[in-house]
PyMOL CGO cylinders between C-alpha atoms (Angstrom):
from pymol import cmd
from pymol.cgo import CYLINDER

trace = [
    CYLINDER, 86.49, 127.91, 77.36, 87.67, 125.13, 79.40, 0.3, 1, 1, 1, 1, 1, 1,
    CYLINDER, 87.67, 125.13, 79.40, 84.48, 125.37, 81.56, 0.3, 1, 1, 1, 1, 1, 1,
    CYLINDER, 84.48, 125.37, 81.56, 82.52, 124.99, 78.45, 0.3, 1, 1, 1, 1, 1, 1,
    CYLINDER, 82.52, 124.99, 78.45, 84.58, 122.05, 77.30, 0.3, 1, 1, 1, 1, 1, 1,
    CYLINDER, 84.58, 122.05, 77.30, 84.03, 120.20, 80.32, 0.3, 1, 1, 1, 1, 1, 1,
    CYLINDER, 84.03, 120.20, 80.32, 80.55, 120.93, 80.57, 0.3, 1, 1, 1, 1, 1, 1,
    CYLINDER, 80.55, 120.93, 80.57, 80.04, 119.68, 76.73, 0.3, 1, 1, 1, 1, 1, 1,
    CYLINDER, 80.04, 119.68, 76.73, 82.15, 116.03, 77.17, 0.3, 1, 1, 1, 1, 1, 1,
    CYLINDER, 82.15, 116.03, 77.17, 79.65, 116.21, 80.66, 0.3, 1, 1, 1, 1, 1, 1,
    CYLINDER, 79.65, 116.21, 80.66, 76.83, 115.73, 78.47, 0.3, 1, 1, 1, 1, 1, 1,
    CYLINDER, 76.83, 115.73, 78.47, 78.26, 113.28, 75.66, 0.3, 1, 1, 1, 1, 1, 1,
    CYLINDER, 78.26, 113.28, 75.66, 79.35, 111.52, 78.80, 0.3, 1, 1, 1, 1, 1, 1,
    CYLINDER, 79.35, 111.52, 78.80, 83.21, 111.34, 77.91, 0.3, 1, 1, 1, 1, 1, 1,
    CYLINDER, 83.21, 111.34, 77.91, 85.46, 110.58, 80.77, 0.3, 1, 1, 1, 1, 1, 1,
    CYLINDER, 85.46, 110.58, 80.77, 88.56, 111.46, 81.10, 0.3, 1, 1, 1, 1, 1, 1,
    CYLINDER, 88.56, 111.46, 81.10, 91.08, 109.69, 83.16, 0.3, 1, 1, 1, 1, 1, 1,
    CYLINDER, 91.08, 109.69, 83.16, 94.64, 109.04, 83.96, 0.3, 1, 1, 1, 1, 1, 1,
    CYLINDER, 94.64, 109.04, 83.96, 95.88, 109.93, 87.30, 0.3, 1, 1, 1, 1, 1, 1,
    CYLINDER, 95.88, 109.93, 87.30, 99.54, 109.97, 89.54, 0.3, 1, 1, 1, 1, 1, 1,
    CYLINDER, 99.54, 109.97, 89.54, 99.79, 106.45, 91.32, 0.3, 1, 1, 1, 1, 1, 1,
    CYLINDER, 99.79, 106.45, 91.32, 97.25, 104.78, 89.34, 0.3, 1, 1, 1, 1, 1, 1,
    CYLINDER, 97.25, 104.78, 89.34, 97.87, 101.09, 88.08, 0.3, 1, 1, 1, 1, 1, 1,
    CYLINDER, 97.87, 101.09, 88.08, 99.07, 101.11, 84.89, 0.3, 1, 1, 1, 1, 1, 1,
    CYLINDER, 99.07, 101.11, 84.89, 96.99, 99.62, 82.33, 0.3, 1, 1, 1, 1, 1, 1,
    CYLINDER, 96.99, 99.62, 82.33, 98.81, 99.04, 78.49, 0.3, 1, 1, 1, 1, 1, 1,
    CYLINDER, 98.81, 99.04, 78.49, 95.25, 98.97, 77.49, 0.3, 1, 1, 1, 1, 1, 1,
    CYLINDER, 95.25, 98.97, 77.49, 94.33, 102.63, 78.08, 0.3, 1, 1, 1, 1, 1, 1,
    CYLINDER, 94.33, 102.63, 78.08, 98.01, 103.94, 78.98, 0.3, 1, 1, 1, 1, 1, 1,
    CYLINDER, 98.01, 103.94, 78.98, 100.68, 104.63, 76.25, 0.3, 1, 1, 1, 1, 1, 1,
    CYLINDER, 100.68, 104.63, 76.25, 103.66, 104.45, 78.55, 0.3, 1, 1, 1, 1, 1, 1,
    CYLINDER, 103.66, 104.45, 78.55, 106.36, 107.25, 77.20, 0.3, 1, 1, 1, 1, 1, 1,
    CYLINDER, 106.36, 107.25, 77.20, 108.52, 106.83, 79.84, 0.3, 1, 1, 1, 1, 1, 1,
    CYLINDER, 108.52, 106.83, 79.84, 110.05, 105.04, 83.15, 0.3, 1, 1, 1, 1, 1, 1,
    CYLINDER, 110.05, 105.04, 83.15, 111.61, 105.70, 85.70, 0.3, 1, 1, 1, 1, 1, 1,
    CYLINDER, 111.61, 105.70, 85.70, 112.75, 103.73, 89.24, 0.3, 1, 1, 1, 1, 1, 1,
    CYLINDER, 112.75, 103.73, 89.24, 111.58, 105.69, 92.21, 0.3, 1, 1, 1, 1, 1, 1,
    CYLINDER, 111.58, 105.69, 92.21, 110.92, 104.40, 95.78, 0.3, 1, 1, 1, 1, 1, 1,
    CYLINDER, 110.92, 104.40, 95.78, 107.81, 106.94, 96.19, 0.3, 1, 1, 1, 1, 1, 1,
    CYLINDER, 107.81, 106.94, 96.19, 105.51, 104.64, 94.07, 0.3, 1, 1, 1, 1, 1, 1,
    CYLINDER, 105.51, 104.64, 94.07, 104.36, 100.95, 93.64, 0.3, 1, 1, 1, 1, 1, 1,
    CYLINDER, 104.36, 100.95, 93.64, 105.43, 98.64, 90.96, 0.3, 1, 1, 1, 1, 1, 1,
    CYLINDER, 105.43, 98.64, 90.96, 104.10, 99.63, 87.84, 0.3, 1, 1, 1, 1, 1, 1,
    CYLINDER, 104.10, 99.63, 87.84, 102.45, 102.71, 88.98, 0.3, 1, 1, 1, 1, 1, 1,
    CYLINDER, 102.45, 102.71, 88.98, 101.56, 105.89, 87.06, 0.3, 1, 1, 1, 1, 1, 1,
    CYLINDER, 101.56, 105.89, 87.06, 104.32, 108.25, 88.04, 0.3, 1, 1, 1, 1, 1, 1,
    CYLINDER, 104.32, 108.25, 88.04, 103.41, 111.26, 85.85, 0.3, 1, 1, 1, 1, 1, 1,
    CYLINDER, 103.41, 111.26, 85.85, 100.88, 112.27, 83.43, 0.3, 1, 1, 1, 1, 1, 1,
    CYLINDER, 100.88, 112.27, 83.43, 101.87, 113.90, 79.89, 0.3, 1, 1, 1, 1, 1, 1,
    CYLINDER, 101.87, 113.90, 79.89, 98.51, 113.36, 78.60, 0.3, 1, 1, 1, 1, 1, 1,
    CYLINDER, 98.51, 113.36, 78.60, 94.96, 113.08, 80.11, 0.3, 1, 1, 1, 1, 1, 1,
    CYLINDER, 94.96, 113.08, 80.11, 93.35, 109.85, 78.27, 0.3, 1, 1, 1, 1, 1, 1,
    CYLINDER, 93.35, 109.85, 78.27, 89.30, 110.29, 77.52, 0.3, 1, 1, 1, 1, 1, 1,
    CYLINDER, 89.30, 110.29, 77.52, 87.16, 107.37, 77.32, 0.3, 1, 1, 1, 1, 1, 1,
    CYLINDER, 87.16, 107.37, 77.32, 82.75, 107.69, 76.48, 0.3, 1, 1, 1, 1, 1, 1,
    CYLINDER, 82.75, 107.69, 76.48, 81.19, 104.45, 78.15, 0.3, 1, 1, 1, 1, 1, 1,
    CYLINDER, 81.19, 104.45, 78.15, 83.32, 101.18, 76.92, 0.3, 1, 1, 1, 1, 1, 1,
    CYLINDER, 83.32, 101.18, 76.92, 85.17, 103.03, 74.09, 0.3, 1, 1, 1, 1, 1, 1,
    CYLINDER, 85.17, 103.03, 74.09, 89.22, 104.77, 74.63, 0.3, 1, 1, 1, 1, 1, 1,
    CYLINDER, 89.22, 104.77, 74.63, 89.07, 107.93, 72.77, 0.3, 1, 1, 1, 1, 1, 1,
    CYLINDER, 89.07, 107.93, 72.77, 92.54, 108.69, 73.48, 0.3, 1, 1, 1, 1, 1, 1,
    CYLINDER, 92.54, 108.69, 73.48, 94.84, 106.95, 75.08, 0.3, 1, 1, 1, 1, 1, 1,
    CYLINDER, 94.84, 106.95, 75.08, 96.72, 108.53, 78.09, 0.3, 1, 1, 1, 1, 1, 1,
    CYLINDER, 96.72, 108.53, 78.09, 100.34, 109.16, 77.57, 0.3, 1, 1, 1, 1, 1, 1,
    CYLINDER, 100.34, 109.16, 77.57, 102.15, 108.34, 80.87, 0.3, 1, 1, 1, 1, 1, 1,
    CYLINDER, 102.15, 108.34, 80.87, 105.14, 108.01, 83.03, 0.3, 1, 1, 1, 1, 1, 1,
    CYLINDER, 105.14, 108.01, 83.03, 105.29, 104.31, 84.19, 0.3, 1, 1, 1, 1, 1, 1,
    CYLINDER, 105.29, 104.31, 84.19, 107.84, 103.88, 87.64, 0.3, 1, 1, 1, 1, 1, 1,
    CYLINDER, 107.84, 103.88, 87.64, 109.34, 100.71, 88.50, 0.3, 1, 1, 1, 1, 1, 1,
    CYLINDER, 109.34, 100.71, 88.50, 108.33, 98.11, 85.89, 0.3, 1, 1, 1, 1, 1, 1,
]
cmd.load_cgo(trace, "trace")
Protein backbone atom coordinates (compact mmCIF):
# COMPACT_ATOMS: atom_id res chain seq x y z
CA UNK A 1 0.00 0.00 0.00
CA UNK A 2 2.67 2.35 0.80
CA UNK A 3 4.32 1.62 -2.61
CA UNK A 4 1.12 2.56 -4.20
CA UNK A 5 0.83 5.72 -2.15
CA UNK A 6 4.05 6.93 -3.14
CA UNK A 7 3.72 6.09 -6.59
CA UNK A 8 0.16 8.06 -6.69
CA UNK A 9 1.55 11.59 -4.82
CA UNK A 10 4.60 10.68 -7.71
CA UNK A 11 2.20 11.52 -10.27
CA UNK A 12 0.12 14.51 -8.62
CA UNK A 13 3.65 15.64 -7.99
CA UNK A 14 3.32 16.06 -4.07
CA UNK A 15 6.53 16.30 -2.22
CA UNK A 16 7.07 15.44 0.86
CA UNK A 17 9.74 16.82 3.02
CA UNK A 18 11.09 17.37 6.43
CA UNK A 19 14.32 15.86 7.30
CA UNK A 20 16.96 15.46 10.67
CA UNK A 21 19.41 18.57 10.54
CA UNK A 22 17.48 20.54 8.18
CA UNK A 23 17.05 24.42 8.78
CA UNK A 24 14.09 25.05 10.35
CA UNK A 25 11.63 26.97 8.53
CA UNK A 26 8.23 28.33 10.77
CA UNK A 27 6.82 28.53 7.36
CA UNK A 28 6.57 24.81 6.54
CA UNK A 29 7.66 23.42 10.15
CA UNK A 30 5.21 23.33 13.15
CA UNK A 31 7.87 23.13 15.83
CA UNK A 32 6.35 20.70 18.79
CA UNK A 33 9.27 20.64 20.60
CA UNK A 34 13.04 21.78 21.63
CA UNK A 35 15.58 20.65 22.90
CA UNK A 36 19.55 21.92 23.51
CA UNK A 37 21.91 19.39 22.08
CA UNK A 38 25.56 19.93 20.94
CA UNK A 39 25.07 17.30 17.93
CA UNK A 40 23.16 19.92 15.80
CA UNK A 41 23.31 23.59 14.54
CA UNK A 42 21.28 26.41 15.82
CA UNK A 43 17.89 26.02 14.92
CA UNK A 44 18.19 22.75 13.28
CA UNK A 45 15.60 19.99 12.78
CA UNK A 46 16.44 17.55 15.50
CA UNK A 47 13.62 15.01 15.01
CA UNK A 48 10.75 14.44 12.84
CA UNK A 49 7.11 13.56 14.32
CA UNK A 50 5.54 14.27 11.11
CA UNK A 51 6.61 14.17 7.40
CA UNK A 52 5.24 17.67 5.87
CA UNK A 53 3.91 17.31 1.97
CA UNK A 54 4.01 20.16 -0.26
CA UNK A 55 2.57 19.92 -4.52
CA UNK A 56 4.62 22.73 -6.41
CA UNK A 57 4.32 26.22 -4.30
CA UNK A 58 1.45 25.01 -2.04
CA UNK A 59 2.16 23.28 1.99
CA UNK A 60 -0.29 20.55 2.20
CA UNK A 61 0.70 19.73 5.60
CA UNK A 62 2.89 21.17 7.61
CA UNK A 63 5.74 19.07 9.18
CA UNK A 64 5.58 18.63 12.87
CA UNK A 65 9.18 18.82 14.22
CA UNK A 66 11.72 18.78 16.91
CA UNK A 67 13.58 22.18 16.76
CA UNK A 68 17.34 21.98 18.85
CA UNK A 69 18.99 24.95 20.08
CA UNK A 70 16.82 27.99 19.28
Amino acid sequence: IKNQLDKSFEKLKVEAFAQSGDDFDPAIHNAISKIDSEDFGENKISQVFQRGYRLGDKIIRHAMVQVANC
